[in-house]
Residue frames relative to the residue before (quaternion, step in Angstrom):
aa qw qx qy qz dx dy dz
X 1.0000 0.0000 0.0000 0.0000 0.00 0.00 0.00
X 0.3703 -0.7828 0.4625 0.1904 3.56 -0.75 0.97
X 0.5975 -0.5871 0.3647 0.4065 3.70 -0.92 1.92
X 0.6358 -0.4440 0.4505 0.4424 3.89 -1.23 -0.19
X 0.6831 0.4818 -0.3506 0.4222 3.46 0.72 -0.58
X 0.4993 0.6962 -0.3387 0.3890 3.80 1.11 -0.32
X 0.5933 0.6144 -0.1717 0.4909 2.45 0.86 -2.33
X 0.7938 0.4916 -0.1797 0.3096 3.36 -0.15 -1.80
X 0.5485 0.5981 -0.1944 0.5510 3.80 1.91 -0.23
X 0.6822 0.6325 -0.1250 0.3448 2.75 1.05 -0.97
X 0.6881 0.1597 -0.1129 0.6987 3.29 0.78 -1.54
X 0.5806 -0.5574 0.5539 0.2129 4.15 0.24 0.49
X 0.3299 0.6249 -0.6734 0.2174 3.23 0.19 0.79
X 0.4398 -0.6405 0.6016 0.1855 3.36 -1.66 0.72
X 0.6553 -0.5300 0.3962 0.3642 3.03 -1.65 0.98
X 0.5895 -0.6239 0.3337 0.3897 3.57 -1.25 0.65
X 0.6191 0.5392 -0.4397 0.3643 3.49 0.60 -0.06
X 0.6708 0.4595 -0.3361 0.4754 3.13 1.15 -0.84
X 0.6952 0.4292 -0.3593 0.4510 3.77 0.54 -0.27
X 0.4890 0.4799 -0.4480 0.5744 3.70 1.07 0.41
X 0.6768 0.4196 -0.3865 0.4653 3.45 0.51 -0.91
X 0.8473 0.3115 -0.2016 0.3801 4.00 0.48 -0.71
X 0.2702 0.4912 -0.5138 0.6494 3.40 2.13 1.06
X 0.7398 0.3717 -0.3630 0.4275 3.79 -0.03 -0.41
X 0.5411 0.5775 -0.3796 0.4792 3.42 0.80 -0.43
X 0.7732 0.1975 -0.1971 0.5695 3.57 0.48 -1.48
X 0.4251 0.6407 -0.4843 0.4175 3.87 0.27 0.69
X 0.6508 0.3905 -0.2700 0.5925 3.34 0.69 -1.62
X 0.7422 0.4170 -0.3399 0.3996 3.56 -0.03 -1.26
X 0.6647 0.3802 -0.4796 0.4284 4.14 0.13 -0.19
X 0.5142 0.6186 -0.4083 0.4315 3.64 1.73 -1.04
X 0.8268 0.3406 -0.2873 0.3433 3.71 0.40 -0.92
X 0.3887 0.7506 -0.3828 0.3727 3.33 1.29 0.07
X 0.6232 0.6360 -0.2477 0.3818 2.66 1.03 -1.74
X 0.7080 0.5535 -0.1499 0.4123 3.24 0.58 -1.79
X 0.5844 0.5111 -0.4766 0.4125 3.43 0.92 -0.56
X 0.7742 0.4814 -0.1862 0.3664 3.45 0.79 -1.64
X 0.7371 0.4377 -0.0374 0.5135 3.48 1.26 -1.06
X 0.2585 -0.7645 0.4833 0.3393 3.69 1.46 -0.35
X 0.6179 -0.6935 0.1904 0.3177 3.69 -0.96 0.29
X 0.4283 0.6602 -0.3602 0.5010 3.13 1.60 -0.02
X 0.6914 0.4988 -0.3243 0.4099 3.94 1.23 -0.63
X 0.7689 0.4950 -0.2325 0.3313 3.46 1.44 -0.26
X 0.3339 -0.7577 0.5353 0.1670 3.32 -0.64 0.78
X 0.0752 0.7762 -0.6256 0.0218 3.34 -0.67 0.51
X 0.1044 -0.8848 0.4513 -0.0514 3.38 -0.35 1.70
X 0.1628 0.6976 -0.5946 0.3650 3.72 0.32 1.75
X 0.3506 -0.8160 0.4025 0.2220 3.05 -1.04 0.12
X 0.3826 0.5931 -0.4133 0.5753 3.19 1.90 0.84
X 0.7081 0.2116 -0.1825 0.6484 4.18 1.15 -0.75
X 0.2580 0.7068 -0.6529 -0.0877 3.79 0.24 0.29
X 0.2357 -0.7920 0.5255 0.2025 3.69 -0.86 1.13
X 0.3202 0.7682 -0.5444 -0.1054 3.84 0.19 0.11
X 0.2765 -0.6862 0.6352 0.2218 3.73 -0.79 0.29
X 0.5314 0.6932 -0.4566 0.1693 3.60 -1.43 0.85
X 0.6419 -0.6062 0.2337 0.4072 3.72 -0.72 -0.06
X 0.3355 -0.6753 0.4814 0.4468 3.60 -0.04 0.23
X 0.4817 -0.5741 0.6013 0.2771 3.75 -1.52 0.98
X 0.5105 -0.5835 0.6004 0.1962 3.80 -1.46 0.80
X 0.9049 0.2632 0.0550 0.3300 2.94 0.65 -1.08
X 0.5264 -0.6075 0.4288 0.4123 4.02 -0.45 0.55
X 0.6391 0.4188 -0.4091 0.4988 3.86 0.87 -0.80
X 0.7195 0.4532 -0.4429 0.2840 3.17 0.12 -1.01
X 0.4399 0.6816 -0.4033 0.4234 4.01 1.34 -0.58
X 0.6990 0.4240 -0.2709 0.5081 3.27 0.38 -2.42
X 0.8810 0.1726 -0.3179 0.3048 4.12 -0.37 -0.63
X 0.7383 0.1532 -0.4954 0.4314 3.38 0.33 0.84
X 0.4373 -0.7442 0.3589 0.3551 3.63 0.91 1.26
X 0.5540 0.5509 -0.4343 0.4482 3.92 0.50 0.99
X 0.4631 -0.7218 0.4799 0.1850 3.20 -1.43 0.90
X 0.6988 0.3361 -0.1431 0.6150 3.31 1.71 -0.11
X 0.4595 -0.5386 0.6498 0.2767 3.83 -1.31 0.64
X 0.1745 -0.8074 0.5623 0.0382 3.84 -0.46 1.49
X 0.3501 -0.7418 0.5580 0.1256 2.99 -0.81 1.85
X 0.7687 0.4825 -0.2215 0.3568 3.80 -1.05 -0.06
X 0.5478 0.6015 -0.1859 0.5510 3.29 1.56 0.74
X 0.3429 -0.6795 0.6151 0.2057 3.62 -1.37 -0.07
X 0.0404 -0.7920 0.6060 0.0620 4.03 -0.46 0.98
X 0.0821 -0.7543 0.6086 0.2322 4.04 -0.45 0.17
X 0.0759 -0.6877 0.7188 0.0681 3.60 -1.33 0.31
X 0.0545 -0.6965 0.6856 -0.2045 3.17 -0.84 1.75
X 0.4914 0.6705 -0.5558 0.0092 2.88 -2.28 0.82
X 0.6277 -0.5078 0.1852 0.5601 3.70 -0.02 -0.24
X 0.7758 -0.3220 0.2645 0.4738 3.56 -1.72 0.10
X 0.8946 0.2202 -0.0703 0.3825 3.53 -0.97 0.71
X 0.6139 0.5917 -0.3629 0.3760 3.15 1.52 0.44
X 0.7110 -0.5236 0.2858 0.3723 3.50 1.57 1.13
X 0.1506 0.8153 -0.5104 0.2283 3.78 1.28 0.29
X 0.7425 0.4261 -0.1760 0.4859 3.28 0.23 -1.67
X 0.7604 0.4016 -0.3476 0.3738 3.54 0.47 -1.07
X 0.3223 0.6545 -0.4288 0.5328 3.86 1.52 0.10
X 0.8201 0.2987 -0.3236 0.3653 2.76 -0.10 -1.38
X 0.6196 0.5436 -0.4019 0.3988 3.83 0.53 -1.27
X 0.7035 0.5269 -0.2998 0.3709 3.80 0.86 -0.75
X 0.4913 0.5365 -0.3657 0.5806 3.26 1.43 -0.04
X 0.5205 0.6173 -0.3325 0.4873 3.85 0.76 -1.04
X 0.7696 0.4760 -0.0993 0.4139 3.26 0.45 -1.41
X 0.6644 0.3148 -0.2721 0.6208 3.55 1.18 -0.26
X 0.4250 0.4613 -0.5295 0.5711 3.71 0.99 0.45
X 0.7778 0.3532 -0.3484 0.3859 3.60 -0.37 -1.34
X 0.5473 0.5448 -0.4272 0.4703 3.63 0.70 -0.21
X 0.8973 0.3187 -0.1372 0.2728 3.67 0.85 -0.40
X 0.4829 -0.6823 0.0671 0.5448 2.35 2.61 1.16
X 0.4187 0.6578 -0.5273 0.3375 3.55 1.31 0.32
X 0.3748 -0.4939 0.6434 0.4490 3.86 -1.80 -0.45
X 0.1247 0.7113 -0.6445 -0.2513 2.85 -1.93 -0.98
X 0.4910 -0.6539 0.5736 -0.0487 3.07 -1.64 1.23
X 0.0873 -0.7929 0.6031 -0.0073 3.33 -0.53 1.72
X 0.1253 -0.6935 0.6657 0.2451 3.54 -1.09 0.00
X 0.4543 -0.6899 0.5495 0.1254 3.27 -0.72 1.15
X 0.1727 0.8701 -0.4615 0.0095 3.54 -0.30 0.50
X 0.4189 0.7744 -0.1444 0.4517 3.58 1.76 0.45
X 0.0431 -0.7568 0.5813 0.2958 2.85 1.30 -1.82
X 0.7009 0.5264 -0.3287 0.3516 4.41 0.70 -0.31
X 0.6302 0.6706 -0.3870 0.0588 3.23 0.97 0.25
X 0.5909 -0.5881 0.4279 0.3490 3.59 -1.24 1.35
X 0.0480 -0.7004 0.6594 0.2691 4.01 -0.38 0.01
X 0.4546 0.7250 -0.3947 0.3346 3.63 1.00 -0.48
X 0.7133 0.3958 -0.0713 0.5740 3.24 1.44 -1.60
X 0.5264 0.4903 -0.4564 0.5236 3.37 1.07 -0.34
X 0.8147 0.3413 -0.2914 0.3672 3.80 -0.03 -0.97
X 0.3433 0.7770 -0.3239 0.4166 3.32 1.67 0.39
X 0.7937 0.1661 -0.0254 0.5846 3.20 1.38 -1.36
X 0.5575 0.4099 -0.4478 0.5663 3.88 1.44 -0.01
X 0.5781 -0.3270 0.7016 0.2583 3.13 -0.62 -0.83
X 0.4419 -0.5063 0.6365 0.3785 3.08 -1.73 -0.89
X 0.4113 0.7579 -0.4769 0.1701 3.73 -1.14 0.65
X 0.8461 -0.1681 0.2135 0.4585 3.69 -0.80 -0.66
X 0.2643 0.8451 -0.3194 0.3376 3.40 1.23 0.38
X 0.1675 0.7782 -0.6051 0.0142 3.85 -0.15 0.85
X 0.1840 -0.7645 0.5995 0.1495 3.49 -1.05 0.47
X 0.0266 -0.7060 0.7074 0.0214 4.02 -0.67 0.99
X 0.2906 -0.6734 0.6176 0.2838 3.37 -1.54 0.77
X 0.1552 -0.7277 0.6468 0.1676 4.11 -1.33 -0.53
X 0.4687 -0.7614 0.4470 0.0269 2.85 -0.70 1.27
X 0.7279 0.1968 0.0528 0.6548 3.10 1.85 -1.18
X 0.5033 -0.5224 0.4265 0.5402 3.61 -1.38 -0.16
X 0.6685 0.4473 -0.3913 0.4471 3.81 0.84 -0.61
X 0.7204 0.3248 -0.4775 0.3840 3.47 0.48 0.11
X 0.4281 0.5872 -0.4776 0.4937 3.57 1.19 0.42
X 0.6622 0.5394 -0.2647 0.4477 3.53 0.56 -0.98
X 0.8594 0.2146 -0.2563 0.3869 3.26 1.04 -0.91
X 0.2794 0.5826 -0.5870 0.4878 3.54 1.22 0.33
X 0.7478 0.5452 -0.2411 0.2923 3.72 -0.03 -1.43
X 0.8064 0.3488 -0.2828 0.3848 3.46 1.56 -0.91
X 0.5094 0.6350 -0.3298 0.4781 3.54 2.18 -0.12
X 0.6418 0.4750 -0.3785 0.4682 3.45 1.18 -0.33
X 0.4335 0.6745 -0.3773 0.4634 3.87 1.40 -0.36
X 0.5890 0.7002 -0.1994 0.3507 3.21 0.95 -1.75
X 0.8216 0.3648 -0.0893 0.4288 2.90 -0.26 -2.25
X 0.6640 0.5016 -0.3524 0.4281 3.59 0.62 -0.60
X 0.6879 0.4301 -0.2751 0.5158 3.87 1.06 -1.10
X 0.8266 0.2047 -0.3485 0.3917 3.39 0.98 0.06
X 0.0946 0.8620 -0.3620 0.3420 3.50 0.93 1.84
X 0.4671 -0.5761 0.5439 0.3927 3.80 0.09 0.38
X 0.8040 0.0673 0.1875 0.5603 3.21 0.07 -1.48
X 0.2836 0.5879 -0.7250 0.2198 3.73 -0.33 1.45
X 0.3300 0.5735 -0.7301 0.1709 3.58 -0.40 1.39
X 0.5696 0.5562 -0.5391 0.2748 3.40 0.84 0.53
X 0.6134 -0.6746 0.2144 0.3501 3.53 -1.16 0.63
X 0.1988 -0.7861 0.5660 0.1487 3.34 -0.44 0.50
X 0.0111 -0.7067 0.7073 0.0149 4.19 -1.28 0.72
X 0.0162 -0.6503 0.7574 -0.0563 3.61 -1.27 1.43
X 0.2928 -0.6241 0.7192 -0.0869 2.54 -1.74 1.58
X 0.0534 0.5298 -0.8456 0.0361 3.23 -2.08 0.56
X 0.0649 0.7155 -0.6720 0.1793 2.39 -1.67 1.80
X 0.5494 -0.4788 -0.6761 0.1083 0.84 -0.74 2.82
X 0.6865 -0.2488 0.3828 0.5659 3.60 -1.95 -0.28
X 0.9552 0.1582 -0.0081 0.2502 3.68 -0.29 -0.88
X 0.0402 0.9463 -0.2607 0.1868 3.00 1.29 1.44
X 0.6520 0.0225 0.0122 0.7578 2.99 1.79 -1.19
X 0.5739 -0.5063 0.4866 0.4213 2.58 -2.14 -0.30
X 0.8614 -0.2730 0.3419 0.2579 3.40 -1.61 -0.55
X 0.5515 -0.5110 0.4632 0.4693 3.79 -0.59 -0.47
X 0.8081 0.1962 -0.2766 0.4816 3.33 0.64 -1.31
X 0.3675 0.5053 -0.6278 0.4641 4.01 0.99 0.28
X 0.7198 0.4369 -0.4605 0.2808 3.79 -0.53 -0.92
X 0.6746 0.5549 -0.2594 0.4120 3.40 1.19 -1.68
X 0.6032 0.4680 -0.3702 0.5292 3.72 1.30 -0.66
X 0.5716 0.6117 -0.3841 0.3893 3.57 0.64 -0.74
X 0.7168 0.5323 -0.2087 0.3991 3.48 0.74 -1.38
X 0.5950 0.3930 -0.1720 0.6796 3.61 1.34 -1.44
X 0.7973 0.3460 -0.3299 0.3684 3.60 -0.33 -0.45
X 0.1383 -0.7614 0.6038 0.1910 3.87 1.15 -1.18
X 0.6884 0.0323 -0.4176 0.5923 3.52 0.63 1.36
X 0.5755 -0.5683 0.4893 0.3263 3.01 -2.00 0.32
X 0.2185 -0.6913 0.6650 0.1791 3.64 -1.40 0.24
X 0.7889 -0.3369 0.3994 0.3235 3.36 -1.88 0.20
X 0.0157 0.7893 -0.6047 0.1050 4.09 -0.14 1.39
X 0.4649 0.6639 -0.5720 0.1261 3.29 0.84 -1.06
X 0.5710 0.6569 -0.3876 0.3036 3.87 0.47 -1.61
X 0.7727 0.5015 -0.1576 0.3559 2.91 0.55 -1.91
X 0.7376 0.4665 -0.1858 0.4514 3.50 1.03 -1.21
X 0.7341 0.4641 -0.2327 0.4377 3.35 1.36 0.19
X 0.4886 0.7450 -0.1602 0.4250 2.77 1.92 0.23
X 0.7839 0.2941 -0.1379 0.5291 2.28 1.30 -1.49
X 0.4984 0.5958 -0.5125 0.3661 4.02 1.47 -0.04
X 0.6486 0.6009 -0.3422 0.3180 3.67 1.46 -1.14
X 0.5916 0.5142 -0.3355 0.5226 3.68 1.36 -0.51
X 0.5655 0.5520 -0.3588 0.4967 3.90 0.90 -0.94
X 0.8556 0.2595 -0.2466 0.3740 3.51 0.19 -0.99
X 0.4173 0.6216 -0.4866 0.4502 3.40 1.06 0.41
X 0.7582 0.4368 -0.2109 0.4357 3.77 1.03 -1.42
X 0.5823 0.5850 -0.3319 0.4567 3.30 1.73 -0.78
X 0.7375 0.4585 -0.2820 0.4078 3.88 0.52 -0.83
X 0.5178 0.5636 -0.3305 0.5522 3.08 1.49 0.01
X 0.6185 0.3958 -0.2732 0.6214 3.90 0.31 -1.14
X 0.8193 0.3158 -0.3944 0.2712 4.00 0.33 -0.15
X 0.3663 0.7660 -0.3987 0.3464 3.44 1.26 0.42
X 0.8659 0.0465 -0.1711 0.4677 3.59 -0.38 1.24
X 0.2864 0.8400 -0.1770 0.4255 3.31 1.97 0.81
X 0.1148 -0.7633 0.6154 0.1595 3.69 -0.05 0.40
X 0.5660 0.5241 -0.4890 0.4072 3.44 0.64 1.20
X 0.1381 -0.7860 0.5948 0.0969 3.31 -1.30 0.25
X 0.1965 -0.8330 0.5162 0.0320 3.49 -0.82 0.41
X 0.2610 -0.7906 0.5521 -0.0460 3.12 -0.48 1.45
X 0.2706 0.7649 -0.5804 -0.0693 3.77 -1.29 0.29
X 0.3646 -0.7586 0.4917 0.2234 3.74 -0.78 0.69
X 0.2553 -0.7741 0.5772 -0.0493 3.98 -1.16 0.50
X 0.3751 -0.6959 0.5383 0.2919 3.47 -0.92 0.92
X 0.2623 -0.7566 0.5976 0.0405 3.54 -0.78 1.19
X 0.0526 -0.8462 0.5301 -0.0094 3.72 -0.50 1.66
X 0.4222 -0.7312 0.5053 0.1781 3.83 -0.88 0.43
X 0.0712 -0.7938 0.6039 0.0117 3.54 0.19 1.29
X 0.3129 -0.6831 0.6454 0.1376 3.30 -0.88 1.90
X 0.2873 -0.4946 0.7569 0.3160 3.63 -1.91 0.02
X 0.8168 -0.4061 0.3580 0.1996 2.82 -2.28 -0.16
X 0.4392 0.6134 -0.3003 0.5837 3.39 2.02 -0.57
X 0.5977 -0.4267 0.6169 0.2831 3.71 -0.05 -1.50
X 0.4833 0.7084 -0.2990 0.4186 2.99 1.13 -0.55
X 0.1885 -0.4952 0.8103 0.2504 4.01 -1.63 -0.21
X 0.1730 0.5788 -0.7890 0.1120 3.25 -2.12 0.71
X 0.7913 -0.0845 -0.1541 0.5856 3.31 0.32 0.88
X 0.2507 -0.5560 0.7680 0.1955 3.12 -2.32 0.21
X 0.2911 -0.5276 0.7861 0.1377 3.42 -2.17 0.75
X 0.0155 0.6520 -0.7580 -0.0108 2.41 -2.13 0.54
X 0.4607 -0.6436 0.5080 0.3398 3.44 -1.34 0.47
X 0.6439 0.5146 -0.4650 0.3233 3.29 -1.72 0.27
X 0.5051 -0.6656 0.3544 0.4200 3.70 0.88 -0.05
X 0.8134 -0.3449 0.3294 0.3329 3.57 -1.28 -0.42
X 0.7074 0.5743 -0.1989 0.3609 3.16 1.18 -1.01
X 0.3769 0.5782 -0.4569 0.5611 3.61 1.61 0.46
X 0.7466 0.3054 -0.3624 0.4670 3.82 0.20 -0.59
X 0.7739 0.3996 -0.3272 0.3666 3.18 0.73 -0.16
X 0.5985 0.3227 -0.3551 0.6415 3.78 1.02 0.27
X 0.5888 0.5838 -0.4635 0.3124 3.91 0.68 0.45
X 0.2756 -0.6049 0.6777 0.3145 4.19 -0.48 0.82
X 0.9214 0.1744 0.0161 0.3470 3.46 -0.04 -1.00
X 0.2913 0.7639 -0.5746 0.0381 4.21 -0.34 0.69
X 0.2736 -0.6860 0.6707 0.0682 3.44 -1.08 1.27
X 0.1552 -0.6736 0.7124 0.1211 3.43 -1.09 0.85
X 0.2672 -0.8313 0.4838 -0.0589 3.51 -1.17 1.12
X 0.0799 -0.8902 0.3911 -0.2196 3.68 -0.03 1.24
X 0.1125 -0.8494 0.4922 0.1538 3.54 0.25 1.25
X 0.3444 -0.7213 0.5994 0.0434 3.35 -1.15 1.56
X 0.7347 -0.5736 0.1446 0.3321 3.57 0.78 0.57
X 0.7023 -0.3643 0.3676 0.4887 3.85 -0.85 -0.46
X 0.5397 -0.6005 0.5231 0.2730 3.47 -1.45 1.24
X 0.3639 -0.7282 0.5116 0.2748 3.77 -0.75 0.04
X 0.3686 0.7923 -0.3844 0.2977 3.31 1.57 0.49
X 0.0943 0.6666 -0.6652 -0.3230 3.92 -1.26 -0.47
X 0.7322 0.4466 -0.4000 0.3232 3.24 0.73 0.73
X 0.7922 0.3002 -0.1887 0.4966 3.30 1.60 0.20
X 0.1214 -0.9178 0.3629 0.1055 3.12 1.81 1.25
X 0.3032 0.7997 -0.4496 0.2577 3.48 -0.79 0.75
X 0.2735 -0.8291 0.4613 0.1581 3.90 -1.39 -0.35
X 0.4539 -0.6830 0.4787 0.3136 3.48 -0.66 0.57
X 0.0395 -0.7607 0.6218 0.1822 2.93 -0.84 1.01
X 0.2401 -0.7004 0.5953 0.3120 4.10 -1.04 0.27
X 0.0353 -0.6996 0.6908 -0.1795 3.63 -1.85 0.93
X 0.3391 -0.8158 0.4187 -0.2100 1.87 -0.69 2.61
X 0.2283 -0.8118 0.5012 0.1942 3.49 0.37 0.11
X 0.2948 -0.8259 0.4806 0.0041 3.80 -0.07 1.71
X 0.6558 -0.1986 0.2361 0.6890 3.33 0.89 -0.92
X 0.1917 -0.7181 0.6690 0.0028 3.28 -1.64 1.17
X 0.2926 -0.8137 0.4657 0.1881 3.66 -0.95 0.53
X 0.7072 0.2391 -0.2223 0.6271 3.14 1.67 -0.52
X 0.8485 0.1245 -0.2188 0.4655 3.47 0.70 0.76
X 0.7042 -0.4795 0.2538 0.4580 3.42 -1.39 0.02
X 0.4734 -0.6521 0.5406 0.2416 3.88 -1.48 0.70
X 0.7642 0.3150 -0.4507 0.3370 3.20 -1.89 0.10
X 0.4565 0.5741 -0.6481 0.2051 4.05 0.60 -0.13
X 0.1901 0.6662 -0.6467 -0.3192 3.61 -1.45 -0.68
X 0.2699 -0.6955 0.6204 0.2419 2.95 -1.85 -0.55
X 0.3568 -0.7703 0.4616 0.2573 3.67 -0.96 0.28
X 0.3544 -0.7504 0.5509 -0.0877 3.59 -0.56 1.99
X 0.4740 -0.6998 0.5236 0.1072 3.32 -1.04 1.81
X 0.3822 0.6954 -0.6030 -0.0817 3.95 -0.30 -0.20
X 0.7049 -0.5833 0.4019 -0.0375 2.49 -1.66 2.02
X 0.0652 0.8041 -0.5909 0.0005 3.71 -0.56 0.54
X 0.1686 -0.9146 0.3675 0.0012 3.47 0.12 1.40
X 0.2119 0.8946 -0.3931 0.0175 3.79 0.51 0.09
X 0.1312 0.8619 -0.4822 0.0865 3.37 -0.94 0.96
X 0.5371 -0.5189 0.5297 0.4022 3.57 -1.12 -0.15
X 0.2958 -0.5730 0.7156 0.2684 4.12 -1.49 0.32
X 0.5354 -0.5778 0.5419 0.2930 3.39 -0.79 0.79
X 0.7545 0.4402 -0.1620 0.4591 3.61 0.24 -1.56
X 0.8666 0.2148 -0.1661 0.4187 3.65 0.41 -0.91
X 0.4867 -0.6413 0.4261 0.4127 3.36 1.45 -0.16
X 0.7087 0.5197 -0.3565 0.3172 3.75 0.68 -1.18
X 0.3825 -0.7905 0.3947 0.2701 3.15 -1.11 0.47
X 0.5154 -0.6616 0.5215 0.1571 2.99 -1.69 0.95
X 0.2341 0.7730 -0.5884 -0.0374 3.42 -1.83 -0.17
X 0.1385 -0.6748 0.7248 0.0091 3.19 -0.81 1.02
X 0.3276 -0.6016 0.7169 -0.1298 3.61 -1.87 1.43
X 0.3855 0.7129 -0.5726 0.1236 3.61 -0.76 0.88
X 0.4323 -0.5706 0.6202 0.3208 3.55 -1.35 0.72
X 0.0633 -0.6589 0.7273 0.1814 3.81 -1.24 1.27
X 0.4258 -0.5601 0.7106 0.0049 2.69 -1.66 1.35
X 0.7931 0.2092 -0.4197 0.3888 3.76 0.51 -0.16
X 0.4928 0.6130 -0.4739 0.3960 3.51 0.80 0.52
X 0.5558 0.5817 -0.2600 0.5340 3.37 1.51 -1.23
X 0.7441 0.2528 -0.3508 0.5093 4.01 0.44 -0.48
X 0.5809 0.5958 -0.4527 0.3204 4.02 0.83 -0.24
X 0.5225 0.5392 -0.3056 0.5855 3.37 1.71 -1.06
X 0.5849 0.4701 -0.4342 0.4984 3.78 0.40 -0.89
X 0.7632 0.3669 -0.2896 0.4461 3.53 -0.14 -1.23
X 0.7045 0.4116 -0.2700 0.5112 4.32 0.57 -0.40
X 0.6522 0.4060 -0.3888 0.5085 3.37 0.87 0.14
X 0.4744 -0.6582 0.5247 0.2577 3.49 1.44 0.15
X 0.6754 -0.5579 0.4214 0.2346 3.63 0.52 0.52
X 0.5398 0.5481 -0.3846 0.5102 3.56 1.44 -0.29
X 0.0094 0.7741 -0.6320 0.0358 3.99 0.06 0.83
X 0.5347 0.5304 -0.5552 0.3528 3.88 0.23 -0.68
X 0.8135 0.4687 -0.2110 0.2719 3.04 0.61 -1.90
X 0.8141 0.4026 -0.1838 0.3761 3.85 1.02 -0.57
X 0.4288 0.5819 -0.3386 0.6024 3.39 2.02 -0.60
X 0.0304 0.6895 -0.7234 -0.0194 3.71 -1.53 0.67
């Protein structure tokens, strides 16, 4: 058997400096390739001398601890699921609202036909904010793919951009509606309507790679009892193919009324379904604020609605991290 130094003659290996020095060479060079094909915004490049990430700084310490990141990742898909009344929309609009803070716009697609704008400007503000209804899922889809468009074909679209749909399963289809009309009842779409989101979000996570955009969509979030009494799983509509083209889904779960008369409001709970930049199943339990008043001057009334995030990490940080035990 030949000593290590033979061996080491043999197959020509190079001293170790030199083979670091001609790994960096071919590194940079596959790195700029990339960039030719993918432009530089499309490459990641994951050292810790070039770390490239691209997103929004988080405001807040909770918002870090539950999607284990220091930044709101642009170039992705997040879902936000749960049952009636558990503040879905108002997630979503709070996300909106940390865009417009970061000179970005955002583009909702109404898909509901219910939305409160009253409550919406409750939790944005005023800013860059477009609202499109959809009658259908294909006219959701397409509102969603002209607004992709117009932005990729900007001079200047490095600002951030967040699209919403609210929700995945708002309506029916074309040919449900057209059957609706001729028939005058509704018939069994789910199949159909999940078909076609599972093909969309295949083409959509694609078109969002190297993007300063993000897309956001909410979902009714059911409780499948067993035979005991028990939960062991939730449904949702729209098929499978949300969890699987989501980086990020928070299931959402109202935990009941603040005990406050001075900070009227509700817990909301957030569950953390799947995480892309960190580990799943933590949650945590989020104040949202209902503010309501009078305008001195005009008389009319006012309100402003926010989720506090720094109350949501002070509980986190007084419960000592022990959530199983204090969160019902």
């Amino acid at each position: 058997m030949p000593n290590a130094s033979g061996l080491a003659k043999k197959r020509k290996i190079a001293p170790v400096a030199k083979q670091e020095s001609a790994l960096a060479g071919f590194f940079a060079a596959t790195v700029e390739q990339s960039k030719k094909r993918f432009g530089s915004e499309g490459v990641l490049v994951g050292t810790v001398e070039e770390e490239n990430q691209y997103g929004i700084p988080w405001k807040h310490l909770a918002q870090m601890w539950l999607y284990k990141s220091n930044i709101f990742p642009l170039g992705n898909v997040i879902g936000l699921a749960g049952p009636s009344m558990s503040y879905k929309t108002a997630q979503g609009f709070d996300l909106c609202r940390l865009v417009l803070d970061n000179e970005g716009a955002s583009h909702i697609v109404e898909h509901e036909n219910k939305l409160n704008r009253q409550f919406m400007h409750a939790i944005v503000g005023t800013g860059n904010i477009n609202i499109v209804p959809a009658a259908t899922v294909e006219d959701a889809q397409d509102s969603i793919t002209e607004i992709l468009d117009l932005y990729k074909k900007k001079a200047n679209n490095s600002f951030p951009l967040l699209i919403g749909l609210d929700s995945l399963a708002g309506s029916n289809t074309k040919t449900a509606s057209a059957a609706m009309k001729k028939e005058g009842h509704a018939s069994k779409n789910y199949p159909e309507a999940a078909n076609l989101w599972s093909n969309y979000f295949k083409w959509l996570s694609s078109e969002l790679i190297g993007l300063n955009v993000n897309f956001y969509f909410t979902n009714h979030l059911k409780e499948k009892i067993d035979s005991v009494g028990f939960s062991k799983q939730y449904t949702k509509q729209g098929g499978s193919a949300q969890d699987f083209h989501a980086g990020q889904y928070i299931y959402a779960k109202n935990a009941g009324k603040i005990k406050s008369t001075t900070r009227p409001g509700e817990w909301l709970k957030l569950t953390v379904h799947k995480c892309g930049t960190g580990s799943k199943g933590h949650h945590i339990l989020v104040p949202v604020i209902n503010e309501q008043w009078q305008d001195e001057i005009t008389k009319e009334p006012q309100q402003k609605i926010y989720l506090d995030w720094d109350e949501a990490i002070a509980k986190l940080l007084v419960d000592d991290i022990q959530l199983g035990t204090t969160i019902k």
